[in-house]
Backbone as numpy.savetxt, mean C-alpha at the origin, in Angstrom:
# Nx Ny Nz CAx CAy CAz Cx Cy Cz
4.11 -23.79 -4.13 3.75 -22.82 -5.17 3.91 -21.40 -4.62
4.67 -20.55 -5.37 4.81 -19.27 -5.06 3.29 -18.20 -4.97
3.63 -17.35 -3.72 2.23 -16.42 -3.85 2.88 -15.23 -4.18
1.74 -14.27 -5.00 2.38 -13.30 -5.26 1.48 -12.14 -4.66
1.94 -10.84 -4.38 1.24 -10.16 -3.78 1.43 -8.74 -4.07
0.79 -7.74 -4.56 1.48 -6.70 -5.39 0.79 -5.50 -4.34
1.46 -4.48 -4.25 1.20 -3.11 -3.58 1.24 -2.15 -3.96
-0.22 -1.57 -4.17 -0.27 -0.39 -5.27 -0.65 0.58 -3.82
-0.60 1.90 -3.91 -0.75 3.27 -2.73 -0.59 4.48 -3.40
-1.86 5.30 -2.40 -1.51 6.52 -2.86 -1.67 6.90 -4.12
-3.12 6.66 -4.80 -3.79 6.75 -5.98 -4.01 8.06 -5.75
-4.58 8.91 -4.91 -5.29 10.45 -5.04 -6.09 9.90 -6.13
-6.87 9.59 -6.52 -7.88 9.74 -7.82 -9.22 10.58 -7.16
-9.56 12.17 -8.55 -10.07 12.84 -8.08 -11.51 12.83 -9.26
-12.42 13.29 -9.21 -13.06 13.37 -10.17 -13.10 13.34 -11.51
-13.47 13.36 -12.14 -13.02 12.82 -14.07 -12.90 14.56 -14.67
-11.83 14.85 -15.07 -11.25 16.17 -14.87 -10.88 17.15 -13.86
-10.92 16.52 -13.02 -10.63 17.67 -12.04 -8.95 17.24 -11.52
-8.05 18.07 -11.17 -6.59 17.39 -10.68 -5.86 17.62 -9.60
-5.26 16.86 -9.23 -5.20 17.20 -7.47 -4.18 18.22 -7.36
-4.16 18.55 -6.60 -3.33 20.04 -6.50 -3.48 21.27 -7.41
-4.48 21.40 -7.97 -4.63 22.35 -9.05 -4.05 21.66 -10.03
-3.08 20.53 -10.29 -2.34 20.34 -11.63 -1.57 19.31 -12.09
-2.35 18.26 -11.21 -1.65 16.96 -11.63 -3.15 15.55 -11.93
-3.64 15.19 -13.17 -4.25 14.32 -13.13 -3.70 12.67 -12.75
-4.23 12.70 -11.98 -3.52 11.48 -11.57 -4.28 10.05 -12.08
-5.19 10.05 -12.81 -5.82 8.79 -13.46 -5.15 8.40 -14.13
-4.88 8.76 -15.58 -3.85 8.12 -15.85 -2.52 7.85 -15.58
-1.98 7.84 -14.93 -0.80 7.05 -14.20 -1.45 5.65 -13.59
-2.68 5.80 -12.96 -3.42 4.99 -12.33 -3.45 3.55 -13.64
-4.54 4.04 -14.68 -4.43 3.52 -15.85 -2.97 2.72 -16.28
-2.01 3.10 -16.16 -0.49 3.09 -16.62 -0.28 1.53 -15.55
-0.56 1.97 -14.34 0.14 1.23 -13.52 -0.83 -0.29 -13.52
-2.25 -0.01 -13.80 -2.94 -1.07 -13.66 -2.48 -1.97 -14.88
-2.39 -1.50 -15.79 -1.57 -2.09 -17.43 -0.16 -2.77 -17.05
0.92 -2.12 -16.09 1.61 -2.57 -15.81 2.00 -4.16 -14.50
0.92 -4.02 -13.69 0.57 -5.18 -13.04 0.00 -6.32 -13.95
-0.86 -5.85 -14.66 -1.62 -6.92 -15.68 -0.32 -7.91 -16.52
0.56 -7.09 -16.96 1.55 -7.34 -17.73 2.88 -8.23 -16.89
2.63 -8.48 -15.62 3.87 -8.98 -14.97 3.65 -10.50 -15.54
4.88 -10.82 -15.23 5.18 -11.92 -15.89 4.45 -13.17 -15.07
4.45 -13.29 -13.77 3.92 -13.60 -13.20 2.72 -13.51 -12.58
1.43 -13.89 -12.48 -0.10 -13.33 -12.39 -0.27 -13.01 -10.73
-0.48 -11.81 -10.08 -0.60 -11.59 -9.30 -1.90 -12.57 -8.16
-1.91 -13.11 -7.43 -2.83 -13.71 -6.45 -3.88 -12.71 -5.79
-2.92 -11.43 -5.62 -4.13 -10.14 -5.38 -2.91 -9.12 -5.12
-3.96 -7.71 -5.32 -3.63 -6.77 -4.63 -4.11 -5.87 -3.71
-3.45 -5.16 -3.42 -3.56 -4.96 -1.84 -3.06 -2.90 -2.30
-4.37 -1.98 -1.99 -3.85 -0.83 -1.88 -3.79 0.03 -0.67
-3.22 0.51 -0.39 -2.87 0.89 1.19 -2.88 2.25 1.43
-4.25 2.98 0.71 -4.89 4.30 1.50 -4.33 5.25 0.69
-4.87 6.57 0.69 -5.11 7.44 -0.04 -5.55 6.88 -1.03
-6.83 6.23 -1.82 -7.53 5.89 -2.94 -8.04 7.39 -3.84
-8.68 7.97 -3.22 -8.91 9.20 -3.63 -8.41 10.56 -2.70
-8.89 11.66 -3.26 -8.25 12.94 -2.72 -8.88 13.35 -1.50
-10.05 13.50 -2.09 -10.80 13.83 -0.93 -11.83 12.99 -0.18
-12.12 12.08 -0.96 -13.04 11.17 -0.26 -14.10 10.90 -0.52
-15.02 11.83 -1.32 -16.07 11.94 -2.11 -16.57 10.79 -3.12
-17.83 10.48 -3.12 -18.93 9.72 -4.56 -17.90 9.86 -5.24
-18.02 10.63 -6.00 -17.62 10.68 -7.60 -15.92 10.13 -7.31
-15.60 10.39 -6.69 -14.01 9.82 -6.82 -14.00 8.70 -6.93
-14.82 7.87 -5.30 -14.65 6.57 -5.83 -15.22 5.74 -7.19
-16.57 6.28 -7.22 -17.32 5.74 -8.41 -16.24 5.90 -9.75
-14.93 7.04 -9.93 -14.18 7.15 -11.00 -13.01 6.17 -10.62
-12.40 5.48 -9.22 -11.91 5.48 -8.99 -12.24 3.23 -9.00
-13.26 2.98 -9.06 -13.75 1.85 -9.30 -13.89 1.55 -10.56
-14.20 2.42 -11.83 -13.97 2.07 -13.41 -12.71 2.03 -13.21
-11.68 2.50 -13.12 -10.08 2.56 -12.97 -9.96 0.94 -12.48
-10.15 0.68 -11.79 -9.45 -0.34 -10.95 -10.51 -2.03 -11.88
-11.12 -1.30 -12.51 -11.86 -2.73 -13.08 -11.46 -3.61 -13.84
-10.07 -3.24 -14.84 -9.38 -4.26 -15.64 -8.50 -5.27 -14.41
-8.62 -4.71 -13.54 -7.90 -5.76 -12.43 -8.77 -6.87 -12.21
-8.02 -8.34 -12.81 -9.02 -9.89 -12.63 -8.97 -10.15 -11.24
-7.65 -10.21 -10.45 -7.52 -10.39 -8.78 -8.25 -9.91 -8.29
-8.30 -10.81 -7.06 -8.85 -10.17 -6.08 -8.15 -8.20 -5.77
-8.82 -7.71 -5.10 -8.13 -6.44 -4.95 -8.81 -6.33 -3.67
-7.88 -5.65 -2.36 -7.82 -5.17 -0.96 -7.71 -3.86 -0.85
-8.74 -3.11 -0.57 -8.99 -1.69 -0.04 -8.25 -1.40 1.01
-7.84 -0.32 1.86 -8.27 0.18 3.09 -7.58 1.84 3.16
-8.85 2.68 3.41 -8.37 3.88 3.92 -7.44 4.87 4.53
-6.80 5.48 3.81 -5.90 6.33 4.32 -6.45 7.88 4.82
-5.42 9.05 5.19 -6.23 10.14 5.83 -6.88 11.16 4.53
-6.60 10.60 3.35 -7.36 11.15 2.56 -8.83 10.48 2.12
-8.72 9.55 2.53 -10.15 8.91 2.16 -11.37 9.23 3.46
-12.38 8.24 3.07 -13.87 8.64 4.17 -14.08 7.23 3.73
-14.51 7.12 5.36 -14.63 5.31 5.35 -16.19 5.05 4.80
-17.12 5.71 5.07 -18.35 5.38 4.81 -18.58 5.41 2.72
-18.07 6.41 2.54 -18.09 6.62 0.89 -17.60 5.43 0.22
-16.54 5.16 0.74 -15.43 3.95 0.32 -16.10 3.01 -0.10
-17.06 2.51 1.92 -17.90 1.45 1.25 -19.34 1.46 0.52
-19.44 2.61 0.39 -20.78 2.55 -0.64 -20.00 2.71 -1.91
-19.03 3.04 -2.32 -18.49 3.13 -3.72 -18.00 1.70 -4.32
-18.02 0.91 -3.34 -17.36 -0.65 -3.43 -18.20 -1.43 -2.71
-19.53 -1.45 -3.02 -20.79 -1.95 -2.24 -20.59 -3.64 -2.12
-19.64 -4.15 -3.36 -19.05 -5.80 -3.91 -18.19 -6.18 -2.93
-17.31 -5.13 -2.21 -16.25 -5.71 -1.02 -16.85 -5.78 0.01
-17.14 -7.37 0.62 -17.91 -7.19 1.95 -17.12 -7.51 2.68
-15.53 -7.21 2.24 -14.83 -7.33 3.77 -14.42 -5.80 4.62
-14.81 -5.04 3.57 -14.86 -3.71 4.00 -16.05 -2.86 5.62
-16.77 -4.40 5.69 -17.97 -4.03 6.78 -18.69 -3.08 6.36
-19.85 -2.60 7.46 -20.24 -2.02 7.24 -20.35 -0.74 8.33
-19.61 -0.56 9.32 -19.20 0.48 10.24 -18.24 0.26 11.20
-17.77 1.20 11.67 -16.46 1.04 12.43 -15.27 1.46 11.64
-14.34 0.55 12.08 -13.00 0.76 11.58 -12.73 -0.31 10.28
-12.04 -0.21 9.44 -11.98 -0.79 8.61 -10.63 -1.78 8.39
-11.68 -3.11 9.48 -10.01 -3.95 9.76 -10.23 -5.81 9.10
-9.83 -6.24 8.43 -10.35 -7.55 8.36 -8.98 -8.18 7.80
-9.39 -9.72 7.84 -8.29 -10.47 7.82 -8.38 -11.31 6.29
-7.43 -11.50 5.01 -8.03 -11.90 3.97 -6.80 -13.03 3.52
-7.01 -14.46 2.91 -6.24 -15.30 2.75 -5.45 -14.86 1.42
-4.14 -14.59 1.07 -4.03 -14.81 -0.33 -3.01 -15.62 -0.89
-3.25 -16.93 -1.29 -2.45 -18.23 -1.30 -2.03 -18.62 -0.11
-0.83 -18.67 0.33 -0.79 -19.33 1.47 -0.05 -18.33 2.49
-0.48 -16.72 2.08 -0.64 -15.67 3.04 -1.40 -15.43 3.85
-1.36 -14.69 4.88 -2.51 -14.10 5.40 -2.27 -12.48 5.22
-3.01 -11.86 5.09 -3.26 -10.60 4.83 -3.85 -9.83 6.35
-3.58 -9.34 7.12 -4.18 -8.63 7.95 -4.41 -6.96 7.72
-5.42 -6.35 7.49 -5.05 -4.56 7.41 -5.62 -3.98 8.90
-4.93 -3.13 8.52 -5.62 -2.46 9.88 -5.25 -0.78 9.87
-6.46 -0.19 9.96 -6.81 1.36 9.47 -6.35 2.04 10.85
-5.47 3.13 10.39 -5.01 3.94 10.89 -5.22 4.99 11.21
-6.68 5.44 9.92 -6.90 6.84 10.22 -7.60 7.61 10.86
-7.53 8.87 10.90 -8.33 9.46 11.99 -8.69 11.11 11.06
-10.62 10.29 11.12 -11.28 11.71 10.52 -11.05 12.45 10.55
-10.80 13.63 9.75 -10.52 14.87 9.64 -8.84 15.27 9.92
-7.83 14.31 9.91 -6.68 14.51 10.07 -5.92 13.99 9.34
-5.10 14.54 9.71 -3.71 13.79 8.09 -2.64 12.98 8.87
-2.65 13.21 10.25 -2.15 12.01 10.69 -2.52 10.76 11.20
-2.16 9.69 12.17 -2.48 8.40 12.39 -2.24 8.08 13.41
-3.43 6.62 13.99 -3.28 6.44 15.31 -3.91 5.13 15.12
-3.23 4.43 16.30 -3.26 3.24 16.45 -4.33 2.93 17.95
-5.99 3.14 18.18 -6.06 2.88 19.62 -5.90 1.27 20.30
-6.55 1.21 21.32 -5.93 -0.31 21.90 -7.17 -1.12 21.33
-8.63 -0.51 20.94 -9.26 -1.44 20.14 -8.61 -1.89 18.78
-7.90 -1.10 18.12 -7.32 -2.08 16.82 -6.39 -2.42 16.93
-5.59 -2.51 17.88 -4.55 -3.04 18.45 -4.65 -4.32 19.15
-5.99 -4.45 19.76 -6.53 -5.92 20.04 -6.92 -6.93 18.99
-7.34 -5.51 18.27 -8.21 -7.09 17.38 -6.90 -7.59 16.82
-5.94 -6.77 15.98 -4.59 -7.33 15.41 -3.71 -8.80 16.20
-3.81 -8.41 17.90 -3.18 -9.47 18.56 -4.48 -10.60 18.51
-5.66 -10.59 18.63 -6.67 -11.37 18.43 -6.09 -12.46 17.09
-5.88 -11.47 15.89 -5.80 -11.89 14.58 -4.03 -12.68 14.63
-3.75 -12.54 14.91 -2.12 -12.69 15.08 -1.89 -14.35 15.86
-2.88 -13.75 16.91 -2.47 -15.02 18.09 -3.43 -16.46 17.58
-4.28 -15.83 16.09 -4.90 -16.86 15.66 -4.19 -18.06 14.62
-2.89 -17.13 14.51 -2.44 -17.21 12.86 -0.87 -17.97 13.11
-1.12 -17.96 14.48 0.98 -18.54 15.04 1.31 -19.24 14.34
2.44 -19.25 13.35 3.12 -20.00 12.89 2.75 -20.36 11.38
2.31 -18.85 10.90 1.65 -19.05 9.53 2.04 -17.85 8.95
2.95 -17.77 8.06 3.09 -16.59 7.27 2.04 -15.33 7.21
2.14 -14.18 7.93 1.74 -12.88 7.69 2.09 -11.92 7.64
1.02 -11.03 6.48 1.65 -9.77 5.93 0.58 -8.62 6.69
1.11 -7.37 7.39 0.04 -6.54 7.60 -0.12 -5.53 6.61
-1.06 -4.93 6.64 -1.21 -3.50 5.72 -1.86 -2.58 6.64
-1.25 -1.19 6.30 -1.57 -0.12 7.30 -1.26 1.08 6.30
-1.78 2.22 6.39 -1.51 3.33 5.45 -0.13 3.94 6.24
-0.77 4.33 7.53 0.42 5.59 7.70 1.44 4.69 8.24
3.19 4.88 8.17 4.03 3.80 8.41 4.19 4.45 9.95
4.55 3.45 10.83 4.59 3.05 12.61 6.40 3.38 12.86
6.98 4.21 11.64 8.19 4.43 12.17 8.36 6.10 11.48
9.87 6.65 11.78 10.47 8.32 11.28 10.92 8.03 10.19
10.40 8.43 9.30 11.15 8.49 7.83 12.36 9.53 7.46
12.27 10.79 8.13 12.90 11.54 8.59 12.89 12.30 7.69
11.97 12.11 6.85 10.86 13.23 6.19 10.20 14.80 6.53
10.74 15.05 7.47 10.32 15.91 8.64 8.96 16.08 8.71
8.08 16.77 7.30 7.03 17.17 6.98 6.01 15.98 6.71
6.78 15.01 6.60 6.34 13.54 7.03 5.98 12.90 8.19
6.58 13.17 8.93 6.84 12.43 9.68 5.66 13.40 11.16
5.45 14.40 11.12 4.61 15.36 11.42 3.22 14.81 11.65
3.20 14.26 10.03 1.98 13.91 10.00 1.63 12.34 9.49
2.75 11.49 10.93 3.04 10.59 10.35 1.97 9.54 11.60
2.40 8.49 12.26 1.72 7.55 13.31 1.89 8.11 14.20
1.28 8.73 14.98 1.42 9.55 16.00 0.98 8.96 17.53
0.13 7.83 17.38 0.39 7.19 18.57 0.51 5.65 18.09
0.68 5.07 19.25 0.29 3.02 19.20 1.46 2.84 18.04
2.47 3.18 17.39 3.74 2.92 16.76 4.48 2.13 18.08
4.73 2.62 19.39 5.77 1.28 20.60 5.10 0.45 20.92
3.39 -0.03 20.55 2.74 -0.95 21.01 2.38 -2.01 20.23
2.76 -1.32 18.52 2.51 -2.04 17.53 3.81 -2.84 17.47
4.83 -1.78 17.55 5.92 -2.90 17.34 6.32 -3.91 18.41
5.85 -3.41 19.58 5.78 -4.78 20.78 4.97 -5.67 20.22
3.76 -6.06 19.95 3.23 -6.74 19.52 3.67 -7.56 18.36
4.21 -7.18 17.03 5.24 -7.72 16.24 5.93 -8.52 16.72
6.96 -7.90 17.66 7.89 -8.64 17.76 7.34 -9.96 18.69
6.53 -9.97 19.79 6.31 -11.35 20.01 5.39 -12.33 18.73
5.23 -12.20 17.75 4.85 -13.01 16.67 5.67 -12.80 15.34
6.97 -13.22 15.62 7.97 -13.41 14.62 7.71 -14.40 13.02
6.33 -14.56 12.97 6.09 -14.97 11.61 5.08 -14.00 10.99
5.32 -12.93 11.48 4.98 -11.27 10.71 6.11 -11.44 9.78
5.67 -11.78 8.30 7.09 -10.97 7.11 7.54 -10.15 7.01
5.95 -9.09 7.01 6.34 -7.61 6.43 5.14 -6.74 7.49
5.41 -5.65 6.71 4.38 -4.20 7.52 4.34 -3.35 6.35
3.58 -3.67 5.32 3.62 -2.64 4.12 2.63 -1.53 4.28
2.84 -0.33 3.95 2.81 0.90 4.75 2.06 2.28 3.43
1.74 2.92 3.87 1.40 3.83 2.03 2.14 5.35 2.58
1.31 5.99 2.10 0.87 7.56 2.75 2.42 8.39 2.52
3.76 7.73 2.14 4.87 8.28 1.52 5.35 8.35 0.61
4.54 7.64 -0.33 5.00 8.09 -2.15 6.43 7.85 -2.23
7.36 6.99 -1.52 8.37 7.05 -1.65 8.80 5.50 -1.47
9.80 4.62 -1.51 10.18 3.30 -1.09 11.10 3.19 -0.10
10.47 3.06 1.06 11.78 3.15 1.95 11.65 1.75 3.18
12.49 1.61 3.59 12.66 0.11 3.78 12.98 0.54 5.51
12.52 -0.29 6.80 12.99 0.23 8.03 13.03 -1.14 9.08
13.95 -1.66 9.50 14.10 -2.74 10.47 12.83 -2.47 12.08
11.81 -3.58 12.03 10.72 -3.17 13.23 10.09 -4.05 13.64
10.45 -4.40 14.84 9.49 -5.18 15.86 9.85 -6.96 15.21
11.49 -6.27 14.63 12.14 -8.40 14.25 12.02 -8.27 13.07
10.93 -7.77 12.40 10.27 -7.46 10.76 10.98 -6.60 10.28
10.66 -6.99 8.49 10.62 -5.56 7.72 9.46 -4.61 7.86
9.15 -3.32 8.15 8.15 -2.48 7.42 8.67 -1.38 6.50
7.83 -1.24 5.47 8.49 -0.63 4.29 7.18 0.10 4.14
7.12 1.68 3.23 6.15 2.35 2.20 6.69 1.77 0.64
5.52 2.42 0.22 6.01 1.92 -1.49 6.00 3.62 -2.49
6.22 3.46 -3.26 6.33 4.61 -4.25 4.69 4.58 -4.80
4.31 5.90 -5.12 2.84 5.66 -6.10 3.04 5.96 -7.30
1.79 5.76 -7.85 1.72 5.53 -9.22 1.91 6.66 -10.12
1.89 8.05 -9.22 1.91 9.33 -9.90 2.81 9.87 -9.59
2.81 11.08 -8.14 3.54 11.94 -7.74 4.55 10.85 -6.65
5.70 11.46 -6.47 6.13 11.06 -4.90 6.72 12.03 -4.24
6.74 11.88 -2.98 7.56 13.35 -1.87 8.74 13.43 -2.17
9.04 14.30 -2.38 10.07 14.54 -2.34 11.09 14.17 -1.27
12.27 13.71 -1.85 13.43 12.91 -1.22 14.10 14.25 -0.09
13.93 14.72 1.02 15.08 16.14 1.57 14.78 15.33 3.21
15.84 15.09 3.31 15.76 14.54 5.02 16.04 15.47 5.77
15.97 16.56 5.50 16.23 17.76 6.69 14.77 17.90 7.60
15.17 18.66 8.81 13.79 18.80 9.62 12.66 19.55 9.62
13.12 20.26 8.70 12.45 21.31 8.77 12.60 21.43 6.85
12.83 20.44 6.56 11.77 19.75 4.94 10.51 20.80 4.31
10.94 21.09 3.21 8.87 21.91 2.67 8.56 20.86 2.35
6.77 20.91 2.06 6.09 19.91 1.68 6.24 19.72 0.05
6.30 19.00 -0.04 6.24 19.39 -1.68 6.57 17.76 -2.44
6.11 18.04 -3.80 5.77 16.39 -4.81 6.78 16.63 -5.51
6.97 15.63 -6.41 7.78 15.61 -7.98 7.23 14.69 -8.46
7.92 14.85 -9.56 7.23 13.50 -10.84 8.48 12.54 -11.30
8.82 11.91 -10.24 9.66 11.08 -10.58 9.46 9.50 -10.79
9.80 8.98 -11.09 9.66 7.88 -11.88 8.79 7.11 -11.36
7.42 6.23 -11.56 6.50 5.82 -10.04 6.34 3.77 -10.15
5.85 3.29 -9.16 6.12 2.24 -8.95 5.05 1.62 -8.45
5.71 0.49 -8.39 4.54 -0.57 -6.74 5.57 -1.71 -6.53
5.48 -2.28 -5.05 5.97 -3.54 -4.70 5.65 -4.93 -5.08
6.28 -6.02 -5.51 5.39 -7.27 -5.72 6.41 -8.05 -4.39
5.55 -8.52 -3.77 6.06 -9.49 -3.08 5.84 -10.56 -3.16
6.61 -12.00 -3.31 6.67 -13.07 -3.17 6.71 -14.22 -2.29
5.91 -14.52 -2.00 6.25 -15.77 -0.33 6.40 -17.12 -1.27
7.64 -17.85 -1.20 8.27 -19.13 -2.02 7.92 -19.76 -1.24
7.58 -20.16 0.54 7.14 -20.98 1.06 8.43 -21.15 2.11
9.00 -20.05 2.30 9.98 -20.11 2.97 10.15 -18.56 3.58
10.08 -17.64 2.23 10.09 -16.21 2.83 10.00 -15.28 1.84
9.32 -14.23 2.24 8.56 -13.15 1.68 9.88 -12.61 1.14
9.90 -12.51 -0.48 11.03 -12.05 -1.10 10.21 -10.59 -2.01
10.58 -9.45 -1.38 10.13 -8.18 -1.91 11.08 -7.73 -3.08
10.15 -7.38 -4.43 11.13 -6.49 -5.24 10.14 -5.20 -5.91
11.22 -4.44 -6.32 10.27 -2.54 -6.82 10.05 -2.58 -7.97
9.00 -2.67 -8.14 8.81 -2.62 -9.90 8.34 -1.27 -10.84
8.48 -0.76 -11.64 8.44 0.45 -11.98 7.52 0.38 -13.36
6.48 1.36 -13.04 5.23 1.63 -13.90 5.70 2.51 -15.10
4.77 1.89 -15.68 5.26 1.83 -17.72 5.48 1.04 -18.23
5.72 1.49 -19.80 5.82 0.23 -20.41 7.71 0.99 -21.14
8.45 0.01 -21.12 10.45 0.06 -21.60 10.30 -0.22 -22.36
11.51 -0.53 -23.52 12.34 -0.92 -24.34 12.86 -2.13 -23.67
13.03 -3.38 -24.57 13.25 -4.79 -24.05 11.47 -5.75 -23.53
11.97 -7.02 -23.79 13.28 -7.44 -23.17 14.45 -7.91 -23.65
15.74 -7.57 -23.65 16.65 -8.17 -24.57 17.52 -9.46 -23.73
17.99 -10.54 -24.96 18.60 -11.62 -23.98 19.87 -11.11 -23.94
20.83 -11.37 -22.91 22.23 -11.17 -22.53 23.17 -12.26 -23.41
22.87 -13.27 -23.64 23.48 -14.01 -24.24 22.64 -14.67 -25.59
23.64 -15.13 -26.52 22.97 -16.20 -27.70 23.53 -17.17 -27.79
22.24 -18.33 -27.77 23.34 -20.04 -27.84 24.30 -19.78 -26.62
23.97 -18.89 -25.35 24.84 -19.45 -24.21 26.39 -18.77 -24.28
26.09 -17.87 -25.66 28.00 -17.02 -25.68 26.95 -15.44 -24.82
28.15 -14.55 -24.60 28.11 -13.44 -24.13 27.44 -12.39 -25.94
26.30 -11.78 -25.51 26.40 -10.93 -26.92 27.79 -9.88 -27.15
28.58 -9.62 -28.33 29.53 -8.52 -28.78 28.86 -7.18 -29.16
């Protein structure tokens, strides 16, 4: 039986009127995209969001940011990015007790015949990411438990150069050559799904795929130069669903909203004119 596994990132959800950057509400898109998971054809097993939940980190975000996420029946997987605050998180989601209750925010969660590992990257008061050798243990702990069993990790900030410049700045800044050593001696790692780039980009690591996903609102802007400005657009927004058939994690991009269609290609088996 197929598992399905969907990747939503990079919500920013800010208080109930208030908009991030001076001028982008980002709830509804949020709204948009949760309508759009509900609607897959296939019923998701869970999802999995991978940091930046809110803007700043604050009560009221999450508490707005938990009515949002409540038409979701799945299970649903937290974990902190450098815009969030780990302690708020878990008092705003007092129901997730895999979230702990201090420390780092790392746990291991079954979904069908996945394993889910996350493991938090961030570091208070900064916008970039780090990997020390305590969550780097527990991961090989979790890993060396799991040999020979399909797993997916989740991490906000991605462990490779996007070449984002202004990205990449404030991107994994340490434990990225230790993470991917570690990968690569446990070659039944699928994936490394990644947030914190609003963008979909796909990168060969440690034998694996690791990939970011697009969010539900804004995304960075596409300029691979080095010296890149920071800056958003409103281009078309998304999430990943991934599939494990029981053989291998088959990723596809699915795009938030609701289209025109579905129309069939053929009738009675002729080509339509």
């Amino acid at each position: 039986m197929t598992t399905f596994l969907v990747q939503l990132t990079d919500l920013h959800i800010r208080e109930p009127g208030r908009l991030a950057y001076g001028r982008l509400d980002t709830a509804p898109y949020l709204v948009q995209a949760v309508d759009s998971v509900l609607r897959l054809r296939q019923r998701p097993d869970a999802v999995v969001i991978t940091g930046d939940l809110t803007d700043f980190g604050r009560s009221a975000e999450y508490a707005h940011l938990a009515a949002l996420l409540a038409p979701l029946t799945m299970p649903v997987y937290l974990l902190p990015g450098n815009h969030d605050e780990r302690d708020a998180l878990r008092r705003g989601f007092p129901d997730h007790a895999y979230l702990g209750t201090q420390g780092f925010v790392q746990y291991a969660a079954r979904v069908g015949d996945l394993h889910l590992l996350v493991l938090d990257t961030s570091e208070p008061g900064a916008s970039h990411g780090r990997l020390c050798d305590q969550r780097l243990a527990w991961l090989e702990a979790e890993l060396d438990a799991r040999r020979g069993e399909p797993v997916v990790i989740a991490m906000h900030h991605p462990p490779f150069r996007t070449l984002i410049g202004h990205m990449d700045a404030i991107g994994l800044l340490e434990g990225a050559d230790a993470l991917e050593a570690l990968v690569a001696r446990h070659p039944n790692v699928e994936r490394i799904l990644c947030g914190h780039l609003h963008r979909a980009i796909d990168v060969r690591f440690g034998g694996t795929i690791a990939s970011t996903a697009p969010a539900p609102a804004h995304q960075v802007c596409l300029d691979l130069a080095p010296d890149a400005p920071s800056a958003w657009v409103l281009e078309p927004p998304g999430f990943r669903v991934h599939a494990w058939d029981g053989r291998r994690l088959v990723t596809h991009l699915a795009a938030s909203g609701r289209f025109e269609g579905p129309y069939p290609f053929h009738d009675n088996g002729a080509l339509i004119d």
